[in-house]
KOLPAZA-824862 format. One record per residue (C-alpha): residue number from 1; residue in three letters; x, y, z. Coordinates in Angstrom, 2 decimals, padded with zeros to 5 digits. Each point is the difference from the previous one (the first is absolute). Layout:
N
(atom NUM; ALA; (X; Y; Z)) ...
***
This chain:
186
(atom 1; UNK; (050.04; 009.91; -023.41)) (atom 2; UNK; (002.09; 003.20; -001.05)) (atom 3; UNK; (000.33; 002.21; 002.61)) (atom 4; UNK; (000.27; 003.06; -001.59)) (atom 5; UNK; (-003.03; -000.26; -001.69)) (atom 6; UNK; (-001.60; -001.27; 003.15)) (atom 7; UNK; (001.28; 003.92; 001.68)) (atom 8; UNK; (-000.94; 001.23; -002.74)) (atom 9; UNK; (-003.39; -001.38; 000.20)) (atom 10; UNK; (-000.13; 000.45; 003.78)) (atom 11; UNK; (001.08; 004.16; -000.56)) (atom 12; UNK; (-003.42; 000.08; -002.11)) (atom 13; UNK; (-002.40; -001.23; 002.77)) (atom 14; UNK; (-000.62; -003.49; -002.31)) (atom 15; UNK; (-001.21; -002.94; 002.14)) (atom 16; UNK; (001.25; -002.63; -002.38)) (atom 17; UNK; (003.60; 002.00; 000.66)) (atom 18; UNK; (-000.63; -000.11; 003.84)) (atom 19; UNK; (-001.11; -003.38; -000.28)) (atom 20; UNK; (002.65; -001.15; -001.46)) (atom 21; UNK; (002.60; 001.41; 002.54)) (atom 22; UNK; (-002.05; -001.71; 002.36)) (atom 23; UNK; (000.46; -003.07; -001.40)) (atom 24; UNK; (003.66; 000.48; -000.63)) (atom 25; UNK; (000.77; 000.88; 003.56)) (atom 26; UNK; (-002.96; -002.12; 002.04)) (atom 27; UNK; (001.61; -002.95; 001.47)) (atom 28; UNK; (002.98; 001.73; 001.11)) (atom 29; UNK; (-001.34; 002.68; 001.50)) (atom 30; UNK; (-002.73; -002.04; 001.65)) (atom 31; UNK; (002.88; -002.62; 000.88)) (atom 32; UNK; (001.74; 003.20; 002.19)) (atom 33; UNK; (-003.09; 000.94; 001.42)) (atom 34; UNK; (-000.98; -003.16; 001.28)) (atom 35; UNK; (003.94; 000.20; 001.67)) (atom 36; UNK; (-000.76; 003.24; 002.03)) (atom 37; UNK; (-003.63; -000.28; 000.70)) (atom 38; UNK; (-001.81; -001.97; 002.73)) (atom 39; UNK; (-001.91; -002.02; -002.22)) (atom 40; UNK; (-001.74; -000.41; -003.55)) (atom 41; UNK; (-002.81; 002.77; 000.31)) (atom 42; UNK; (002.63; 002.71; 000.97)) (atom 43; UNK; (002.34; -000.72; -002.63)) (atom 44; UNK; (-002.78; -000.16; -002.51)) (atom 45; UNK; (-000.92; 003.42; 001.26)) (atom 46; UNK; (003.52; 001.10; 000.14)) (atom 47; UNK; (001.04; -001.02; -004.07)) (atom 48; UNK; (-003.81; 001.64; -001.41)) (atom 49; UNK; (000.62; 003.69; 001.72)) (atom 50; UNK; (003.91; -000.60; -001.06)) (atom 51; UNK; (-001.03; -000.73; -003.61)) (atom 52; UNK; (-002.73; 003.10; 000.32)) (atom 53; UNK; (002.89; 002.04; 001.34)) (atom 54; UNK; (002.54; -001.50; -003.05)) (atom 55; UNK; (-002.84; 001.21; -002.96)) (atom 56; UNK; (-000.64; 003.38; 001.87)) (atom 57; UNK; (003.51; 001.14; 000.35)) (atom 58; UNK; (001.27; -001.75; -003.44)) (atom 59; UNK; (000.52; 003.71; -001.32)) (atom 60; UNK; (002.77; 000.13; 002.83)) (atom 61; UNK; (001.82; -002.54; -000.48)) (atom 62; UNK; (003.82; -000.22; -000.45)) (atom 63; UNK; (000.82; -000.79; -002.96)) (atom 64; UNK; (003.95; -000.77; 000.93)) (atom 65; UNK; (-001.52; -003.31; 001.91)) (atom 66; UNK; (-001.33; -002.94; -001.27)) (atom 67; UNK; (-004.13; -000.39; 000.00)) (atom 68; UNK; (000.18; -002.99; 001.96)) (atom 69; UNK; (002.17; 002.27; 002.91)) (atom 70; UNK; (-002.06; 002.64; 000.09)) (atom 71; UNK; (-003.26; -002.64; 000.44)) (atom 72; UNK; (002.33; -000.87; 003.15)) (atom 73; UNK; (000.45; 003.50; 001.02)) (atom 74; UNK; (-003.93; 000.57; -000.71)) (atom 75; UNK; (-000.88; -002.80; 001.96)) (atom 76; UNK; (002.01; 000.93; 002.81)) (atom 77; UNK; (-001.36; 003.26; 000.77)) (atom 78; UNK; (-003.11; -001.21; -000.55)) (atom 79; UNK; (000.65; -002.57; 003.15)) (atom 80; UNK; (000.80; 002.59; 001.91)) (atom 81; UNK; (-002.51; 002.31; -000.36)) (atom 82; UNK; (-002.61; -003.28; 000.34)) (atom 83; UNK; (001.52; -000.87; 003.57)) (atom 84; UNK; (000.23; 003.62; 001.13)) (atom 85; UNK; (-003.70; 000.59; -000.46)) (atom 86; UNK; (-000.85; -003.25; 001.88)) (atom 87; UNK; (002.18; 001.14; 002.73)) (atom 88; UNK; (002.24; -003.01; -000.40)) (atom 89; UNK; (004.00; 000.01; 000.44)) (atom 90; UNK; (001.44; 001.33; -003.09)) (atom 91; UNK; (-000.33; -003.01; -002.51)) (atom 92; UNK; (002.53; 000.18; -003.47)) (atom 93; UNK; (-000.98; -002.13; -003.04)) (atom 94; UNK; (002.75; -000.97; -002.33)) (atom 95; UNK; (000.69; -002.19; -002.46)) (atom 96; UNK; (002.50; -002.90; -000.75)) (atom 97; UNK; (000.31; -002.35; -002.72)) (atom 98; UNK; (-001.39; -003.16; 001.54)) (atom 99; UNK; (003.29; -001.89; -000.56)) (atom 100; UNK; (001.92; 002.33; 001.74)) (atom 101; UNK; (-002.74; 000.67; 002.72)) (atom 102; UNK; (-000.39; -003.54; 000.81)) (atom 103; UNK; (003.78; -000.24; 000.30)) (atom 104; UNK; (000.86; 002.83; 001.98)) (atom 105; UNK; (-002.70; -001.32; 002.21)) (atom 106; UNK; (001.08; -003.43; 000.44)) (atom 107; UNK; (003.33; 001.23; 000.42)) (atom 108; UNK; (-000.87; 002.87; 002.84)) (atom 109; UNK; (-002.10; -002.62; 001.82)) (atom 110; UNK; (002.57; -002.63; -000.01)) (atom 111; UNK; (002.34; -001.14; 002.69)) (atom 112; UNK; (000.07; -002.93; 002.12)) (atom 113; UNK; (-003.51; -000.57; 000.81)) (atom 114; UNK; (-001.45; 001.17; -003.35)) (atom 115; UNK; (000.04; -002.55; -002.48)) (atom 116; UNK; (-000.22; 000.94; -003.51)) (atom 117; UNK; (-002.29; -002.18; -000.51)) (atom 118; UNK; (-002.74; 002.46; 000.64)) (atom 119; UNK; (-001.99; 000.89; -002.66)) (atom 120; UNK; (-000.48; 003.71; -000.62)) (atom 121; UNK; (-003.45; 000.04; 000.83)) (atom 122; UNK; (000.43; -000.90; 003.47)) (atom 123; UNK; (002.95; 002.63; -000.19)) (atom 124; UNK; (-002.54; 002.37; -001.24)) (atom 125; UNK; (-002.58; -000.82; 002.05)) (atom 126; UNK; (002.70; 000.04; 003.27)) (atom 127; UNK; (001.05; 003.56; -001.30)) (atom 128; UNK; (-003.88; 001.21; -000.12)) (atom 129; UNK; (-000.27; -000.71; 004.08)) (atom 130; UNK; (002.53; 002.77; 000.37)) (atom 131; UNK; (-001.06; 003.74; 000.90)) (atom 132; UNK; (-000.46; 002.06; -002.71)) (atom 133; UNK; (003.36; 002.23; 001.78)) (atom 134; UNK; (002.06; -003.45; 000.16)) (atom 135; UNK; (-001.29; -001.64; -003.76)) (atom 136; UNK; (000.69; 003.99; -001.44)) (atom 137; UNK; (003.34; 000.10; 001.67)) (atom 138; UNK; (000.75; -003.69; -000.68)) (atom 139; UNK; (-000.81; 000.05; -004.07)) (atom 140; UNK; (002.11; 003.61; -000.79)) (atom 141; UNK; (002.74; -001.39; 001.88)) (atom 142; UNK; (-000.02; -003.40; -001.33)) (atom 143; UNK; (-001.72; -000.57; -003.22)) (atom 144; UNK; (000.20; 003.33; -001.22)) (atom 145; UNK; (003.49; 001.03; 001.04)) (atom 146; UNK; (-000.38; 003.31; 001.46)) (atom 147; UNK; (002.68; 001.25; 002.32)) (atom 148; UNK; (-001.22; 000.67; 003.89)) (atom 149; UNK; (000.26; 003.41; -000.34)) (atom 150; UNK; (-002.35; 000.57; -002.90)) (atom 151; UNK; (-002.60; -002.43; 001.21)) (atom 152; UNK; (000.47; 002.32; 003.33)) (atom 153; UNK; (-000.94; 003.23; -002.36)) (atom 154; UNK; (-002.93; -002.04; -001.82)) (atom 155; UNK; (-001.69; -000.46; 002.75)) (atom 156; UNK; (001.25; 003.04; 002.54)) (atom 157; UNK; (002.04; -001.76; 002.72)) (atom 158; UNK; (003.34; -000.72; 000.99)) (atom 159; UNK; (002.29; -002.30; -001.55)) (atom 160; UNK; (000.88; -001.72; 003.52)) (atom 161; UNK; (-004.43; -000.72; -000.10)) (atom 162; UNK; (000.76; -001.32; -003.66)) (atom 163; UNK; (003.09; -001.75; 001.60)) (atom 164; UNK; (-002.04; -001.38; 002.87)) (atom 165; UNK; (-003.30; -001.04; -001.76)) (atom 166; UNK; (001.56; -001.63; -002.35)) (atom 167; UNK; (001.80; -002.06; 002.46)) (atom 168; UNK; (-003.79; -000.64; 002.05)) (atom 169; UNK; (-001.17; -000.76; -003.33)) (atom 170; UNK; (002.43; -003.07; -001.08)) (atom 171; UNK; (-000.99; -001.55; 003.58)) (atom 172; UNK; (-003.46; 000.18; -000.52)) (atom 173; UNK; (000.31; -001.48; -003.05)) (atom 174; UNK; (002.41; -002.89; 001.38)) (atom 175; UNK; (-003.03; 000.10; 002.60)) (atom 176; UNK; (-002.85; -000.78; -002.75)) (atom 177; UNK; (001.91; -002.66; -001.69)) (atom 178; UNK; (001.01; -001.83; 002.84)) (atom 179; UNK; (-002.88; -001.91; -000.07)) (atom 180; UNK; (000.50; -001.18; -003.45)) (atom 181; UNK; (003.39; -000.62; 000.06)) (atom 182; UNK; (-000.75; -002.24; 003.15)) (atom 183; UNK; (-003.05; -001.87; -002.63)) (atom 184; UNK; (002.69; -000.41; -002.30)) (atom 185; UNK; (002.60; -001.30; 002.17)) (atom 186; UNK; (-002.70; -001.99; 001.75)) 
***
């Protein structure tokens, strides 16, 4: 699919142009969502008002980043505003290439009594039990590479709370795969 002619499209209200932006951008975007949200439903939720908020605010898009970043960007906001009105923790969606995701997660989780062996599922799955503070903290920090102090101003704390739930965050996760690593070693 071209993009341009999808924006293009997508500028003039078409379906077929929103459709196929939808397509383009589906499994990645749902593949984030299902990373920060609790489960399925809530992701699916998240990614269809994120996509609503991506065609309604195509006119404002910035053209000096790539479609596919501001999707990300998009999607982001839209996670936050989604978690805010259900009077959650702040909750950030982002996106990853899967490769990279998968390895940056494999690689945060591992140390001596996380084998890689895991499959990212259970990773995923592991990193789903968290809050919604720890798994927002947790995924800017680790998989998306923000610095402590702009997570802090994302979501309106400190950077020591950043600092510190990221920390409570690794340990529950260590905490949640326990069990499998002990299935594994079994």
């Amino acid at each position: 699919m071209d993009e341009l002619k999808i924006i293009e499209d997508c500028l003039k209200g078409s379906r077929s142009g929103q459709k196929d932006l939808y397509a383009l951008y589906y499994g990645k975007m749902m593949g984030v969502c299902l990373r920060y949200a609790s489960n399925n439903s809530e992701a699916k939720d998240i990614l269809h008002q994120g996509f609503l908020n991506v065609f309604d605010n195509m006119q404002k898009r910035d053209e000096t980043i790539s479609l596919e970043s501001w999707v990300k960007k998009t999607i982001i906001d839209s996670a936050l505003e989604y978690t805010r009105k259900n009077k959650q923790s702040l909750l950030i969606v982002s996106t990853v290439h899967a490769n990279k995701r998968d390895a940056n997660l494999k690689d945060e989780v591992a140390d001596d009594s996380v084998p890689l062996a895991l499959h990212k599922d259970e990773i995923l799955k592991a990193i789903q039990k968290l809050t919604s503070g720890y798994r927002s903290v947790y995924n800017l920090f680790v998989i998306d590479g923000y610095s402590h102090q702009e997570i802090a101003e994302m979501l309106n704390f400190s950077e020591g709370t950043s600092k510190s739930n990221l920390n409570k965050a690794k340990f529950a996760l260590r905490k949640n795969l326990f069990p499998l690593v002990n299935r594994i070693n079994g």
